[in-house]
N, C-alpha and C positions, 0 to 999 in steps of 0.2 A: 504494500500500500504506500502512495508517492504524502508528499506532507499536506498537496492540497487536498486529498481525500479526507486525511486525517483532521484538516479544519472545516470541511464539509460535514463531516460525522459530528466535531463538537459543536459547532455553531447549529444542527439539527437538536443534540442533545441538551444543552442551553436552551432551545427555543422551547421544547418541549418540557422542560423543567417549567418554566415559565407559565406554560401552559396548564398544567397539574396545580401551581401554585393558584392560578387565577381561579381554575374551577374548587380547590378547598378554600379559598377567602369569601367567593360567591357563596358557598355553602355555610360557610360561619358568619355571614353578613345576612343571612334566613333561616338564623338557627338551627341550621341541617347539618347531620355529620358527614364528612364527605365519605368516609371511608362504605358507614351504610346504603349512601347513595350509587358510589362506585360498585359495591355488591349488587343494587339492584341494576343497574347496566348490565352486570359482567357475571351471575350467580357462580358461571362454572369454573370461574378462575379468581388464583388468590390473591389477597390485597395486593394492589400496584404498591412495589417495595419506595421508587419515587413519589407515592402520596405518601406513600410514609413519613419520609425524610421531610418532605416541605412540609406539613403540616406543624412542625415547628416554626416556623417561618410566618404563620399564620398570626394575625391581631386580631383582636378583640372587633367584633362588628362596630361597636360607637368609636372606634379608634381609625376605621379603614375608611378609603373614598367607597360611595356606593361603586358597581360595577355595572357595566348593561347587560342587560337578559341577553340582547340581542348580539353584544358582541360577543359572550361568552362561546354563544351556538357555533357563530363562526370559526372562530376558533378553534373547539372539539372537532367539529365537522372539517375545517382545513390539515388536522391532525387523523383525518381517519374515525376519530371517537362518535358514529353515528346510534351506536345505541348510548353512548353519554350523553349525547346532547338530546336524544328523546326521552331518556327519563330527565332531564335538566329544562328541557318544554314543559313538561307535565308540572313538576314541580312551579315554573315560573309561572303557569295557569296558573297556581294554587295561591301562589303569594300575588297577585295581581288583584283577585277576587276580595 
């Protein structure tokens, strides 16, 4: 593997750090656990070890900027994550209402 691959891979893997982190702060910004959430997306597999890890990284909802429903979707969905972001719908139905 040449070194621009090798910054292709982490500037992927940073992004998607990124991304994990946004969807557990949205989840503690709606009193939701991500980790439970992440289970209901994914039942047959085991916690994402990377939600893991950020969810320390995680503030307090009256401490964070709100996030948008709608960018989050994007998001999940430009990473792939499209049963994330349908149970992350469902949910943003809920807190909407």
């Amino acid at each position: 593997m040449n070194e621009r691959d090798e910054q292709v891979i982490k500037y992927y893997q940073e992004q998607e750090k990124e991304m994990i982190l946004l969807f557990a702060q949205w989840c503690i910004n709606h009193n939701l656990d991500p980790k439970a959430v992440y289970q209901e997306a994914y039942p047959m597999q085991p916690i994402n070890t990377l939600l893991e890890e950020v969810l320390k990284d995680t503030i307090d909802a009256n401490e964070s900027d709100t996030i948008n429903h709608e960018l989050l979707l994007q998001v999940l969905q430009a990473f792939g994550n499209d049963d994330l972001a349908f149970v992350v719908a469902q949910y943003g139905k809920k807190t909407k209402k």
